[in-house]
C-alpha positions, 0 to 999 in steps of 0.5 A: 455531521450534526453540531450536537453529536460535539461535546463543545460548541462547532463555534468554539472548536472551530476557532480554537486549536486546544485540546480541550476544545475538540470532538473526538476525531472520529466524530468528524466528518470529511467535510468538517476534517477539511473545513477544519484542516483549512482553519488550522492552517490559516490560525498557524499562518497568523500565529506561527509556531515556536518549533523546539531544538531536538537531537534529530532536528525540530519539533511542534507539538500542537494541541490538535489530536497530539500531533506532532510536527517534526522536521530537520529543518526549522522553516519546514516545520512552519511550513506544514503547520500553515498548509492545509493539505498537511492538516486534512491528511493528519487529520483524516488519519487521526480520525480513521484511527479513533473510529476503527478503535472504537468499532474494535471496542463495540465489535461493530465490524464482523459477523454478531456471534450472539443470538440473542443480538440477532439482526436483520441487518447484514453484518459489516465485514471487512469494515465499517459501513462508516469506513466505505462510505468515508473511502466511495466518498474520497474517491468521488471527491478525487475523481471530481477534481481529476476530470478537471484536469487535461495532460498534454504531451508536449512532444506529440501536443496529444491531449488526455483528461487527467482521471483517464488516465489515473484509471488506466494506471489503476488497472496497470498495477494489477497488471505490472504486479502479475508480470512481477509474479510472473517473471519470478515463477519464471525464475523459479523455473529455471532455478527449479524452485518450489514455491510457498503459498503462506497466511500469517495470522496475528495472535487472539488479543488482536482480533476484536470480533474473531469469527470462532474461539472465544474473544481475547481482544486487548482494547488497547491494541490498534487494528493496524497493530494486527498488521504491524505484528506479523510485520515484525514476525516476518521481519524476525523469520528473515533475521533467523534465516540470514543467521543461517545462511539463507537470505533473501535473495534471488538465489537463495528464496524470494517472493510477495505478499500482500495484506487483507483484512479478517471479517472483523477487520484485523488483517492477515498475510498472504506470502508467495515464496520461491525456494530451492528444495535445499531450503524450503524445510529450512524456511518452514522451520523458521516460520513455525518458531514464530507462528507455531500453531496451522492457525497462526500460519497457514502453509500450502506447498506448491507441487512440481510445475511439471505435474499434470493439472499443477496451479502456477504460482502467478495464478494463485496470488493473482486473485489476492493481487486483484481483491486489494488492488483492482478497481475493476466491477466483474461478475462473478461467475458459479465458481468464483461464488464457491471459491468465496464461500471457502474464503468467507468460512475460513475468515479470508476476504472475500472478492465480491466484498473487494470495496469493504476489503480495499476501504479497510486497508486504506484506512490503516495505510498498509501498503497492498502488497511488497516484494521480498528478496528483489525489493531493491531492483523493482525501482530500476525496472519502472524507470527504464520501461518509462524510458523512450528507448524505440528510436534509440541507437545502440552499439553491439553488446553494449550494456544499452543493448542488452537493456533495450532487447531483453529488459524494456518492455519485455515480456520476461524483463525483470527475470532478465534483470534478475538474472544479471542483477550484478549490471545495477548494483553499486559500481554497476553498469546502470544506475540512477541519476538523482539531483537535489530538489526541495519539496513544498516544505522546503527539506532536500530530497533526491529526485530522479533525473534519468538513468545511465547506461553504460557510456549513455545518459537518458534523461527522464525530463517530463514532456507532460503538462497538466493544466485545468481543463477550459470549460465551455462557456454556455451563450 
């Protein structure tokens, strides 16, 4: 970034942490974030801070970018101060946050309604041209750094390079998240639910450079506030529903949503819901006391599985599974290219946009997507399928041979789950073993160290060692 686009001098700001002394955040580079994430910490780790005694702990607050420091103990709030990783994530999302409240003030990103702005130049949908190339550049960056790793299974002394590996967990997760999908409408089936296919969208004033109507966006609205409204929407239909005695729960409604940007990059809501026929009125009529209008909630109801040419629920998410979380080039076919021109003129994303779409949420730090109902149980499920359990021997109706046969690595594993959830709730015969540990701060947090299974503990020690991979020396 060149020196002159600062109000002050690089020199000054870069030796001083106050206030008055910074360029905007969103004038920063990654370059500069990290160089200057590197002269924070070293300026703390000379000069520590005072933390002041608050009712939940400690706290510092610095003069860089308003950040506060927070802890509930004292040594920890030093720590971050002084750690440069700290700072660069801090910075870096300070500096997201000031460059996508300026786009939405300048309605840089979507489509220009005006003609007389006519360009040739393509419009930035989803996000800014600035946002992807920040986001292609992170990912090199990582890339860069993960190739020069090997993990070597201690066990089996198998080696791998470390970015092979994080790939294949990439496209894993799309996988494991249609599996998830999968065993719900599984679920749904036997239950003989009907599902809802839901898009939740947030009020006028959130969205900057809306495609149709007439622009009421609030300036002093953030575009993670569009994400952070339907939140809270849901999480009020949820309370109304408890109320009236249909929680979520694998017996009354569940299901998964995940979160995509509009053209203008405001986000909007897909949910997949199953529901029993008792309830799917019920659950439409919550919806509409929050989202009243077929614009602010859009709701397709799935017809009978048993009807001739019937899309399956799983098929119908995977696509918006796939556009926010898959990293994976494909081709697009003939009809993939007409079901994107349906999206594109609905404001929906679009997949041969899924890097814009994928860069824009990560610039908000949404999470991609999250279940609803059965939340509670997908942290048991990952830890027993990373379980060893081939050569394992069990005894005969034992709660280790109903997880062996039914749930580890099975096809229909979290339906089973599901199914005889009463197994790993409190007082069950599963649960997790923590222990305390102390993180790179120095605070207590409980970390997972296996998992027991009726009589049997199975320990999770990790058998991997990750070290920098030797280069060859040239002669």
């Amino acid at each position: 970034m060149n020196a002159t686009t600062f109000q002050v001098p690089v020199e000054k700001f870069l030796f001083s942490l106050k206030h008055a002394d910074l360029p905007e955040a969103r004038l920063l580079s990654p370059d500069f974030v990290r160089l200057y994430a590197k002269i924070i910490a070293e300026g703390f780790a000379t000069n520590p801070p005072t933390p002041t005694k608050t009712e939940k702990g400690y706290e510092y607050k610095t003069e860089v970018y308003g950040v506060i420091i927070t802890s509930n103990i004292l040594n920890a709030v030093k720590a971050r101060a002084k750690c440069k990783k700290f700072w660069a994530r801090t910075i870096e999302k300070k500096s997201n946050e000031g460059r996508l409240a300026h786009e939405a003030k300048n309605k840089i990103v979507g489509k220009t309604r005006c003609k007389s702005k006519k360009s040739e130049v393509p419009a930035q949908l989803y996000c800014s041209n600035e946002t992807l190339k920040r986001d292609i550049e992170k990912k090199r960056r990582n890339e860069s750094s993960l190739s020069k790793h090997t993990v070597t299974n201690m066990k089996t002394k198998k080696s791998e390079n470390l970015l092979t590996i994080v790939k294949k967990n990439e496209e894993n997760k799309v996988s494991e998240t249609y599996h998830i999908a999968k065993n719900l409408e599984h679920l749904a089936e036997q239950n003989n639910f009907r599902w809802l296919f839901i898009t939740l969208t947030a009020p006028a004033k959130y969205h900057p450079n809306p495609t149709k109507g007439k622009c009421n966006y609030d300036p002093e609205i953030s575009i993670k506030d569009s994400h952070k409204y339907i939140g809270l929407m849901w999480g009020r239909i949820k309370s109304i529903l408890n109320k009236r005695g249909i929680p979520a729960a694998p017996n009354s409604y569940f299901g998964i949503r995940t979160v995509e940007p509009h053209k203008d990059g405001s986000m909007h809501w897909h949910i997949l819901i199953f529901t029993s026929d008792n309830h799917l009125n019920e659950i439409i009529k919550a919806i509409r006391e929050k989202f009243q209008t077929d614009v602010a909630a859009t709701i397709v109801i799935g017809r009978d599985s048993k009807d001739k040419g019937c899309a399956k629920a799983a098929s119908y998410l995977y696509k918006y599974i796939a556009k926010s979380l898959s990293k994976k080039e494909e081709k697009q076919n003939k009809q993939e290219e007409t079901l994107d021109k349906a999206r594109e003129a609905k404001d929906l994303a679009t997949t041969k946009n899924k890097k814009r779409v994928q860069a824009a949420i990560k610039a908000i730090s949404a999470r991609q997507y999250q279940l609803i109902g059965v939340s509670n149980l997908k942290t048991m499920y990952s830890k027993i399928n990373k379980l060893d359990l081939a050569d394992v021997v069990t005894t005969p109706k034992s709660p280790l041979e109903f997880i062996k046969n039914n749930i580890w690595r099975n096809k229909l594993g979290f339906y089973h789950m599901l199914k005889n959830d009463g197994m790993f709730k409190k007082g069950g015969s599963v649960s997790l073993l923590t222990q305390p540990t102390n993180n790179s701060y120095g605070e207590i947090r409980q970390k997972i160290i296996g998992i027991k299974i009726g009589d049997v503990v199975i320990s999770n020690d990790s058998i991997y060692k990750i070290e920098k991979t030797q280069q060859k020396k040239h002669s």
